[in-house]
C-alpha positions in Angstrom: 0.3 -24.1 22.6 -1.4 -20.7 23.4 -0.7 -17.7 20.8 -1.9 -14.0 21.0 -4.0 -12.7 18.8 -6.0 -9.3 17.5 -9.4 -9.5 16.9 -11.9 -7.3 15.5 -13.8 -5.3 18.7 -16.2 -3.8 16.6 -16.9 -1.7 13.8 -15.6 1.5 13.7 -17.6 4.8 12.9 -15.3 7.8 11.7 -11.7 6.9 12.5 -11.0 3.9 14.3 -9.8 4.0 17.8 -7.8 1.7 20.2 -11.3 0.3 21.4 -11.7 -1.5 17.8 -9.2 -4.1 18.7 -9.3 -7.2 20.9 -6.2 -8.7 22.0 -6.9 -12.3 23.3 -5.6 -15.9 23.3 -6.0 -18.9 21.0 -5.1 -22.2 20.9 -2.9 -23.6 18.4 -3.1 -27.3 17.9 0.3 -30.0 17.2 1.0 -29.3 13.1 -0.8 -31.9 11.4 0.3 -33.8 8.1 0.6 -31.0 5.5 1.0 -28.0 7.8 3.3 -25.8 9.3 3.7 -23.8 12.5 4.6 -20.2 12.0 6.5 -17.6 13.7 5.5 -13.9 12.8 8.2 -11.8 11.5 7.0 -8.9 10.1 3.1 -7.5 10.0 1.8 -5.1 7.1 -0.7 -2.7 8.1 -2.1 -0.7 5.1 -4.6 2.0 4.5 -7.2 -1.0 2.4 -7.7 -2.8 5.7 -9.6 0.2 7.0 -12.3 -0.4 4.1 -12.4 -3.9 6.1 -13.7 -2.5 8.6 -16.9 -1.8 7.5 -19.8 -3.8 7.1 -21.1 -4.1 3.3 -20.5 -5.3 -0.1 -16.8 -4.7 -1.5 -14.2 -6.0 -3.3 -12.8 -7.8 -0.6 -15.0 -9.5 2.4 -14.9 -7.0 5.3 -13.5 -8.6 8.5 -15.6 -10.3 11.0 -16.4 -9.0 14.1 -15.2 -11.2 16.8 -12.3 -13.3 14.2 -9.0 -12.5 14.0 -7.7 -9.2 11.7 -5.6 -10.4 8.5 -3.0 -8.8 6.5 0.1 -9.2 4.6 2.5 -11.1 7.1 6.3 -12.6 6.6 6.6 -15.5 8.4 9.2 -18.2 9.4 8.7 -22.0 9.9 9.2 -23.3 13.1 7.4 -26.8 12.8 6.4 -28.6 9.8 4.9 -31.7 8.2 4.9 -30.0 5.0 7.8 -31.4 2.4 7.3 -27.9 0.1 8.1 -26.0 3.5 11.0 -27.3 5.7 11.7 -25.8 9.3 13.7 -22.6 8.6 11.6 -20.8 5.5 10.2 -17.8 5.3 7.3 -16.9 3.7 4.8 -14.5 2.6 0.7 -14.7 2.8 -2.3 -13.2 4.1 -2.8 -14.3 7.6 -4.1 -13.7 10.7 -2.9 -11.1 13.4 -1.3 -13.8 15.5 2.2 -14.5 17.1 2.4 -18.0 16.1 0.0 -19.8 13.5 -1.1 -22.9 12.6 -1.0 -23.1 8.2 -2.0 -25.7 5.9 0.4 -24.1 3.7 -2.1 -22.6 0.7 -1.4 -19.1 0.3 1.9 -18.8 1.3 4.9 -18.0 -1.2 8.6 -18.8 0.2 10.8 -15.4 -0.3 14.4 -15.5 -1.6 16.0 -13.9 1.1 19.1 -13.7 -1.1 17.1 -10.7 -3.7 16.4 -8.3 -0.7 15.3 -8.0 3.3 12.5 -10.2 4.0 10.4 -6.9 5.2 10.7 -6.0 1.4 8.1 -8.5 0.2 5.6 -6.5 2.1 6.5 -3.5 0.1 9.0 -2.4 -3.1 8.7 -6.6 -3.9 5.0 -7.1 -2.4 1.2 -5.7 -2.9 2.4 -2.6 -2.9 4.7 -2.5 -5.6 3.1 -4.6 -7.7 0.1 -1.9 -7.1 2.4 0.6 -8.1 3.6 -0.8 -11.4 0.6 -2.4 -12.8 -1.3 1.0 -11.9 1.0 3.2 -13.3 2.7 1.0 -16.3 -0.7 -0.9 -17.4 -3.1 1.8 -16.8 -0.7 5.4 -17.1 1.4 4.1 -19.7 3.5 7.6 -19.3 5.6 8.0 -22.1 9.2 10.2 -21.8 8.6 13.8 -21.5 5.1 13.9 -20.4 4.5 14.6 -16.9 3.4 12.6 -13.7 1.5 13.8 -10.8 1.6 11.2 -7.6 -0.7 11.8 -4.7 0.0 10.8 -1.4 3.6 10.3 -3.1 5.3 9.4 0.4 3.8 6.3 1.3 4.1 2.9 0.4 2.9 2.8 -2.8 3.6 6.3 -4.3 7.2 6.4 -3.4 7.7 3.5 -6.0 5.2 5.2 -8.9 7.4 8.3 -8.9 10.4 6.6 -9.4 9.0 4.0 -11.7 7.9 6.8 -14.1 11.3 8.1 -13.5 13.0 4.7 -15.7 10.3 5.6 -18.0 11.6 9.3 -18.3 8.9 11.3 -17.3 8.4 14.4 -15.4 7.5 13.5 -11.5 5.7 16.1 -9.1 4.7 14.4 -5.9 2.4 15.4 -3.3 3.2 14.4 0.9 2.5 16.1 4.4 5.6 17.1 5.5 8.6 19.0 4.9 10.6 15.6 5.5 8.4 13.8 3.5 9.2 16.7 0.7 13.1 16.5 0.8 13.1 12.6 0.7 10.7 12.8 -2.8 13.5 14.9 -4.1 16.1 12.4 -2.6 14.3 9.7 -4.2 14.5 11.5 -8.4 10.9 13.5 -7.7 11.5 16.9 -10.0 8.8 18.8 -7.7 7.4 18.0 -4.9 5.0 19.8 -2.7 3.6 19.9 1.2 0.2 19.8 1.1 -0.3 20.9 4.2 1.5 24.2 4.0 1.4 25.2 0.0 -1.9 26.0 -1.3 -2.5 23.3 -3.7 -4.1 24.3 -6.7 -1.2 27.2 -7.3 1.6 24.7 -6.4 0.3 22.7 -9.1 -0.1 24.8 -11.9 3.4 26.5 -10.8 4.8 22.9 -10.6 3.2 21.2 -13.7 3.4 24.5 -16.4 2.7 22.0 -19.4 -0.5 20.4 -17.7 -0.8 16.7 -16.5 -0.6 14.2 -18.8 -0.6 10.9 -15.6 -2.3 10.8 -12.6 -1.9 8.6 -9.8 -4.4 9.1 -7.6 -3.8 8.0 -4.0 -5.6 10.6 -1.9 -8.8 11.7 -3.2 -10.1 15.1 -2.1 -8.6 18.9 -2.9 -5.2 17.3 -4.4 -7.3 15.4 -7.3 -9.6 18.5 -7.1 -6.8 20.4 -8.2 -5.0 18.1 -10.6 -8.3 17.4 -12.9 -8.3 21.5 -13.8 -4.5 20.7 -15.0 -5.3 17.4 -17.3 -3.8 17.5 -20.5 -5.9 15.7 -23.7 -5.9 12.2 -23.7 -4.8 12.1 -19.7 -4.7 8.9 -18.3 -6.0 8.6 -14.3 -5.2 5.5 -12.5 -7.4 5.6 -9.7 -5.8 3.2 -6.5 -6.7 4.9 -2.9 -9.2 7.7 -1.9 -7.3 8.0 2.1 -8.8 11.6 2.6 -12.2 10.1 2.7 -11.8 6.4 4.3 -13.2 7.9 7.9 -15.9 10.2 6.7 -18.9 9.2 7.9 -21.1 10.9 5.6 -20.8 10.5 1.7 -18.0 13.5 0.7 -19.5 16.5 -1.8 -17.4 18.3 -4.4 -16.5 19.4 -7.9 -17.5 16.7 -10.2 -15.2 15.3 -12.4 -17.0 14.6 -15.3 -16.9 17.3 -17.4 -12.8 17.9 -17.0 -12.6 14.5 -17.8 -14.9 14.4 -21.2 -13.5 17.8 -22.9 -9.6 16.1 -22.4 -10.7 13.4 -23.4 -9.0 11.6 -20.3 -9.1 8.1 -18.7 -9.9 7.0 -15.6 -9.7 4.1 -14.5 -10.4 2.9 -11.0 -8.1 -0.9 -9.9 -7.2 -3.2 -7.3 -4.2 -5.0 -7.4 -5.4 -8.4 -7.3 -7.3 -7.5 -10.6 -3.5 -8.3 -12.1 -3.4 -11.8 -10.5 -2.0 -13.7 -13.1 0.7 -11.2 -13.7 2.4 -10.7 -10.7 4.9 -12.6 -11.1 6.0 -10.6 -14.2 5.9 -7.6 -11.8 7.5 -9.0 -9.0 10.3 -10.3 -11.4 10.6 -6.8 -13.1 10.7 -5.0 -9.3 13.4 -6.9 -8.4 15.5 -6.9 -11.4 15.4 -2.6 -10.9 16.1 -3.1 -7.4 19.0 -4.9 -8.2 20.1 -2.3 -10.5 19.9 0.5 -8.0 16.8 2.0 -9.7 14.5 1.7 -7.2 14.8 2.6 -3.5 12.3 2.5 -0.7 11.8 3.6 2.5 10.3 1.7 5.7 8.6 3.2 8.7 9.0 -0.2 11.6 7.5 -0.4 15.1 9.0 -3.0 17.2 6.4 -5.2 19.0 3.2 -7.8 18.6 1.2 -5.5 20.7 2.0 -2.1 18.5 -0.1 -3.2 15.9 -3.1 -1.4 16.3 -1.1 1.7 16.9 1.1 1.2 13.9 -2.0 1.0 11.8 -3.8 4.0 13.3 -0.6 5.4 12.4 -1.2 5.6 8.6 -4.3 8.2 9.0 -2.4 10.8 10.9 0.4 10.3 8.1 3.0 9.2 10.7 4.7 6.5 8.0 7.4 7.3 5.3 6.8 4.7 3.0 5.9 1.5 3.7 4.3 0.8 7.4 5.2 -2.1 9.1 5.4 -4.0 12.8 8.1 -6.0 13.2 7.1 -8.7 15.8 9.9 -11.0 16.0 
């Protein structure tokens, strides 16, 4: 049978455009003994895939020109000659942009549909949750009382710090790019939360955060951390997870340097990639859903219907067009 795929067009320089992606046709062989024929569900596109893009040494191998993009992807089994994964589960894995595909069955992880939607393992119950808890619980450790700053606080992964600091009773100012954005932080538990777009930055924080920062989550990069570093209380601890403001410059970014802020507080940071936690995520993933299923933790999900919306979806993220966690939902 013939499947479509999304290749890899070429690199991109600055922000990628439409031309970077190649849709095309591939041939999917009969499953043989010990693999399974999958049906795409759901398709994660997230802001790390852009560092993919790129050609060079990283902690993940950048994406081949010419091969087929892959990402976080819930699929269901249509055909198997795999005993651990009968005709009707769903599962989750890194795999390719493709409508149907061809699996020896390593890498994937059947989902409980009974805990939560199926789309949720991409997100609250997936990378970007566990990112979320191990960044802000192994590396923040906030404590109740002290106070929490999230950047990029709308999106998949922030929406989840702020209210995980939340259970551990901590302050929460959050930072997003819209006045919707804004009133869904405060919807969510958020005690401030602040348009960065509109509010100049460095006085919404201070006015926001009057006791300094004792946690920062840094998703951004750029003016927001600027600001937050002249705010750090002693012993601060910075978990370091995205730097989005800078993923499409195309020459190396210049400003304030952080050192000295971070040597007279005495602070932490601590830059960290999710997979770092490896061994632990099922601890996370069991801890995620036991506050889900306590009502403790919500999320939001921003879906666009169709195979062939991918490449839009994820062009999406850099114009800020998601609340919470972006996702295509193919079948």
């Amino acid at each position: 049978m013939k499947t479509n795929v999304i290749r890899l067009a070429s690199r991109p320089q600055g922000l990628p455009t439409a031309e970077q992606f190649q849709f095309d046709t591939l041939d999917l062989a009969v499953p043989a003994a010990g693999q399974v024929l999958l049906k795409t569900r759901y398709v994660s596109v997230d802001p790390y895939m852009r560092g993919r893009m790129n050609e060079g040494k990283s902690y993940v191998p950048p994406f081949v020109v010419g091969e087929p993009i892959a990402g976080g992807v819930v699929a269901e089994v249509i055909e198997s000659q795999n005993e651990a994964l009968p005709v009707g589960s769903v599962v989750v894995g890194n795999l390719p942009w493709q409508e149907f595909i061809l699996s020896d069955g390593k890498g994937l992880n059947r989902i409980p549909a009974d805990k939560a939607p199926v789309s949720y393992f991409l997100g609250l119950l997936g990378m970007p949750g566990l990112t979320a808890y191990f960044g802000l619980l192994d590396i923040c450790q906030p404590k109740a009382g002290e106070t929490v700053v999230v950047s990029g606080a709308a999106g998949a992964v922030g929406m989840i710090v702020g209210q995980l600091a939340k259970i551990q009773g901590a302050r929460v100012i959050g930072t997003a790019g819209s006045d919707e954005k804004v009133a869904y932080l405060r919807q969510l538990g958020f005690d401030e939360a602040i348009n960065y777009k509109t509010a100049n930055i460095a006085e919404a924080l201070a006015a926001a955060a009057p006791a300094g920062v004792d946690c920062y989550f840094d998703n951004v990069g750029g003016p927001i951390t600027d600001a937050v570093y002249d705010l750090l209380n002693k012993h601060a601890r910075i978990a370091l997870c995205g730097q989005i403001s800078s993923y499409n410059d195309t020459e190396t970014p210049v400003g304030p340097r952080p050192e000295g802020k971070l040597l007279k507080t005495s602070s932490k940071l601590q830059g960290f990639i999710v997979s770092d936690y490896l061994s632990r995520w099922p601890e996370g993933v069991q801890k995620l859903t036991e506050w889900y299923g306590q009502g403790k933790l919500q999320t939001e999900e921003t879906i666009t219907e169709g195979f062939n919306q991918i490449p839009a979806a994820f062009l999406g993220l850099f114009k800020g067009e998601n609340t919470g966690k972006a996702l295509v939902k193919v079948s």
